[in-house]
TILO-821867 format. One record per residue (C-alpha): z, x, y. Coordinates in pm, whole numbers, padded with zeros to 5 digits, always signed. Example, Ala and Ser with C-alpha at 12.3 -4.5 7.8 and 13.67 -1.06 7.14 Angstrom:
2
+00780+01230-00450
+00714+01367-00106
This chain:
335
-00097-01261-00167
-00220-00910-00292
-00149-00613-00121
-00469-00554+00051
-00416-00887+00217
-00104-00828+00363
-00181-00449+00497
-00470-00612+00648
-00280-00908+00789
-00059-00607+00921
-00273-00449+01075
-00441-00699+01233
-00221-00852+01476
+00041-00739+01679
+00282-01012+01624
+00417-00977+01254
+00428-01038+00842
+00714-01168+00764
+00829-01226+00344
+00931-01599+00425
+00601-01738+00548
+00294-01855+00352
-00035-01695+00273
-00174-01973+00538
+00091-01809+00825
+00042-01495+00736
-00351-01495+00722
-00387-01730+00979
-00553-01706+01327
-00385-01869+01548
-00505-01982+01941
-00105-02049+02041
+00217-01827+01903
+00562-01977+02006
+00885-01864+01907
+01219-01976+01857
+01573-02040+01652
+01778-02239+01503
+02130-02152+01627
+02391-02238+01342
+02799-02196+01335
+03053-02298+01080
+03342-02546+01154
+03626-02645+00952
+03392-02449+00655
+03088-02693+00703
+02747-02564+00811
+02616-02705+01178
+02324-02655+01392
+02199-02711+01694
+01975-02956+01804
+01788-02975+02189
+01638-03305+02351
+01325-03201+02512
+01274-03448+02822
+00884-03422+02857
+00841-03496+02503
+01132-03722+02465
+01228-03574+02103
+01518-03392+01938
+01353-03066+01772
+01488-02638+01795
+01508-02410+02116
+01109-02260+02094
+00859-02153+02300
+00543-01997+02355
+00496-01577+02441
+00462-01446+02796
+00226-01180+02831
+00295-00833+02693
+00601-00975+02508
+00707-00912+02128
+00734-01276+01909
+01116-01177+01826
+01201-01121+02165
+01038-01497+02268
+01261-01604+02039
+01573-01452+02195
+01459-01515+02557
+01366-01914+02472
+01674-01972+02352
+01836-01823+02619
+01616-01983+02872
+01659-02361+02742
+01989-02357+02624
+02160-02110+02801
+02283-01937+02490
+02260-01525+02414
+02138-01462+02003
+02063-01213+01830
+01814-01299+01527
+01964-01364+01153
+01720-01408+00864
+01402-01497+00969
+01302-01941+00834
+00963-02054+00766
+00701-02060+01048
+00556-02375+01124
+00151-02428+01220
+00001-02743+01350
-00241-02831+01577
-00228-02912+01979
-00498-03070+02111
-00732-02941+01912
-00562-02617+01936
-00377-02420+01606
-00062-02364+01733
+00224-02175+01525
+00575-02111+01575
+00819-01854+01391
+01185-01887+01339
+01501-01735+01279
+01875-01820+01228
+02077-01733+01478
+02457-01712+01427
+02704-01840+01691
+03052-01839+01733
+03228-02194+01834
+03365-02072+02155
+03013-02033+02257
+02921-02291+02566
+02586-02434+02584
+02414-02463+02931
+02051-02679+02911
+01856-02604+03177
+01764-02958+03234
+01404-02870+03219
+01310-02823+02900
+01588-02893+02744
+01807-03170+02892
+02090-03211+02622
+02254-03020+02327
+02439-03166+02011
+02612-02987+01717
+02561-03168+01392
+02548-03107+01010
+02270-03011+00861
+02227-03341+00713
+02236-03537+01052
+01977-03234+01191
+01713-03363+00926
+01761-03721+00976
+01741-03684+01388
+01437-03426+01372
+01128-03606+01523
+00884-03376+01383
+00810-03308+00994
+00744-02963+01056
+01046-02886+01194
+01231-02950+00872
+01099-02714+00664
+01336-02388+00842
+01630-02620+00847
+01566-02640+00455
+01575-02273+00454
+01854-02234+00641
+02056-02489+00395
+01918-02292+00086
+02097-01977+00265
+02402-02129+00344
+02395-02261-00029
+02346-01913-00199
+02553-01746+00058
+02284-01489+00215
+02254-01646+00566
+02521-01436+00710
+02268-01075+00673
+02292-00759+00846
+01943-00613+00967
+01881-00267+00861
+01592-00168+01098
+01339+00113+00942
+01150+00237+01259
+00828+00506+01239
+00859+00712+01536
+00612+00586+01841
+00299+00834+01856
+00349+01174+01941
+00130+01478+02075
-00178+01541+01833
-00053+01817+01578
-00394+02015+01630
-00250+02037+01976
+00088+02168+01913
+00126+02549+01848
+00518+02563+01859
+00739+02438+01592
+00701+02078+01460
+01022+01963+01512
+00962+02004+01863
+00674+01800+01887
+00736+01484+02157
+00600+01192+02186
+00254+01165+02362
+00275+00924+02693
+00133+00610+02467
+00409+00674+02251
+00688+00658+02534
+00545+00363+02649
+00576+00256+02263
+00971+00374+02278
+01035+00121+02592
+00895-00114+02348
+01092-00038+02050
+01373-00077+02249
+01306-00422+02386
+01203-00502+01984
+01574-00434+01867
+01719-00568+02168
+01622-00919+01942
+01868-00749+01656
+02112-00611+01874
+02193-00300+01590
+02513-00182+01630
+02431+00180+01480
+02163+00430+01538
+02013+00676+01287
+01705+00949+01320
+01538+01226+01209
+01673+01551+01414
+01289+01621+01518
+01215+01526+01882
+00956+01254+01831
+01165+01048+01634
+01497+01105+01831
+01284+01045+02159
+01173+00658+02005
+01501+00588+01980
+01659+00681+02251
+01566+00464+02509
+01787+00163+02320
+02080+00442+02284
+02097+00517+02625
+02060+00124+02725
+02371+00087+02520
+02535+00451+02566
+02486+00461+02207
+02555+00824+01996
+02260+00852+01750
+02308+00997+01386
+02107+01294+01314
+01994+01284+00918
+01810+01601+00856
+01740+01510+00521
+01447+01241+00673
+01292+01485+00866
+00934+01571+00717
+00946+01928+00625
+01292+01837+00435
+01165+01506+00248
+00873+01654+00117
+01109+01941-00030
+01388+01754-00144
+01275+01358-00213
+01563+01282-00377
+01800+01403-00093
+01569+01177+00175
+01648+00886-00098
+02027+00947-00103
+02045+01011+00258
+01883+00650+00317
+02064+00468+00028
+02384+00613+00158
+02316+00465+00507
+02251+00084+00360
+02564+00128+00168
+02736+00116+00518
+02654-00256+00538
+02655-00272+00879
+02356-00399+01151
+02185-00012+01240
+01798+00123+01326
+01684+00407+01130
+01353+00631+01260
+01170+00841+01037
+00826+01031+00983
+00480+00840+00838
+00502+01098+00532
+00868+00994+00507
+00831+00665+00477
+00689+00616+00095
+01075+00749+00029
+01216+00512+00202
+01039+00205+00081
+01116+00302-00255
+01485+00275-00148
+01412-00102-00004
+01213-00206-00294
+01538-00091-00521
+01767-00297-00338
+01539-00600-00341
+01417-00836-00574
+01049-00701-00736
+00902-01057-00580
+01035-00931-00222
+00944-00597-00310
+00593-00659-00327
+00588-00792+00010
+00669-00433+00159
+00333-00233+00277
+00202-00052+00040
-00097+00163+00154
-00087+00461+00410
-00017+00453+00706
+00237+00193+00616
+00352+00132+00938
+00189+00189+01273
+00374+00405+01517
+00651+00202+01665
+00653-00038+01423
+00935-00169+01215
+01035-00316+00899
+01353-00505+00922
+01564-00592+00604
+01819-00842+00565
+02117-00737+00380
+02409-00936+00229
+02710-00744+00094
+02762-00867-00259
+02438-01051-00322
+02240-00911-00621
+01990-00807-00492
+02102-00710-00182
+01762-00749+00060
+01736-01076+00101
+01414-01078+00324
+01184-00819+00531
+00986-00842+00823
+00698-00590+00950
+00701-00576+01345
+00431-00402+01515
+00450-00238+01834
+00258-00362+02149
-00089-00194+02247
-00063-00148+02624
């Protein structure tokens, strides 16, 4: 896919590019988006996963469903599986979307892993879902009623296999939009958000609600710390202030902005980091290091790169070579 294509694909829906799906997901237009996951958990050091029995279809397929108004696709993910199985995720590496059609409709429907712990207790709600069973991987492909269904199972296996299933997300958030600069006659680091752009914040926040990260990172200037901080004060987070991402000190000192990032993926640890538009060629340079050049060339490429309130989320695995295992591009919703 060349990288006019995928800016373009970027910026034409609201829903996301992702570096897992095909030219055919990716470029697609599609009349129904569902979402969903395949929860996975290891036992005695073998892989299993979780398979639902949907009554009103009478087949064993993966906790998915299709988006309620105004919502993101990751967080339909996290709320179906919730919803049908009674079980709380947060999403791992994103699996291969799916597309088919539904009477006469194009219908497609993007995945994720989602790790669990064994403890965990499983509560159908009898509607949609009406039983639960663990089983290997194997047994999942052999019990799957539909073919498409096996094609994020085989992803998940290939991750399990090379050992990058268990990521970290690094989230790279572009603050939500601010106050026109023509506007703004004080100084620039005092520059808030404009009232589209705090709307965009509440929805940043329900965005990495799907993640859950652990850690919280900004730019000092106000725009930037005021995207953020409706997730920090959800979670009576503290958030990091890295003055070496603000604008004015990028632009001066690259190479500090590109340690300063670097520095904060050498944490390996699940964390959101907000930055400036002007800012962000810096730090994609840093993700496309710490990727593979075939990944790399999935990242956006052409300015604006991101839309405000949009993210890029990067899988991490401590150890692998290279690192970023996938990337996502989130964009915000349009009220």
């Amino acid at each position: 896919m060349s990288e006019s294509q995928l800016h373009e694909a970027a910026l034409r829906v609201r829903e996301i590019v992702r570096s897992v799906d095909a030219e055919e997901i990716t470029l697609g237009d599609f009349d129904i988006i569902a979402a969903g996951a395949i929860p996975w958990r290891i036992i005695d050091n073998k892989l299993q996963v979780l398979l639902i029995h949907r009554p009103k279809y009478d087949d064993w397929s993966w906790p998915k469903g299709k988006l309620d108004p105004g919502e993101s696709i990751a967080e339909c993910a996290v709320r179906e599986v919730r919803e049908e199985v009674g079980l709380r995720i947060t999403l791992g590496i994103p699996l291969s979307a799916t597309a088919y059609s539904v009477k006469q409709k194009s219908k497609v429907v993007y995945y994720w892993a989602a790790k669990t712990d064994h403890r965990t207790q499983i509560d159908p709600d009898g509607a949609e879902c009406d039983t639960t069973q663990w089983v290997s991987a194997k047994k999942a492909g052999q019990l799957l009623t539909n073919p498409t269904d096996a094609q994020p199972l085989a992803d998940l296996i290939k991750a399990h296999k090379n050992g990058t299933l268990d990521a970290v997300p690094v989230l790279i958030v572009r603050h939500a939009k601010a106050k026109p600069r023509g506007n703004w006659t004080r100084a620039e680091g005092e520059r808030p958000l404009a009232a589209t752009g705090r709307r965009q914040a509440q929805a940043v926040s329900r965005m990495l609600e799907a993640w859950q990260p652990a850690h919280i990172a900004s730019s000092p200037w106000l725009r930037c710390v005021q995207t953020l901080a409706p997730y920090a004060n959800l979670h009576a987070m503290k958030m990091k202030n890295v003055r070496a991402i603000t604008e004015h000190s990028a632009m001066r000192h690259p190479e500090r902005a590109r340690r300063a990032v670097q520095k904060l993926f050498d944490k390996y640890r699940s964390q959101a980091i907000c930055t400036h538009r002007p800012v962000l060629p810096l730090v994609l340079e840093v993700l496309a290091k710490n990727s593979s050049p075939k990944l790399a060339d999935c990242l956006p490429k052409v300015d604006p790169y991101l839309e405000p309130g949009s993210l890029i989320v990067a899988q991490q695995v401590q150890g692998a070579k290279p690192r970023i295992v996938s990337f996502e591009v989130h964009a915000p919703f349009h009220d």
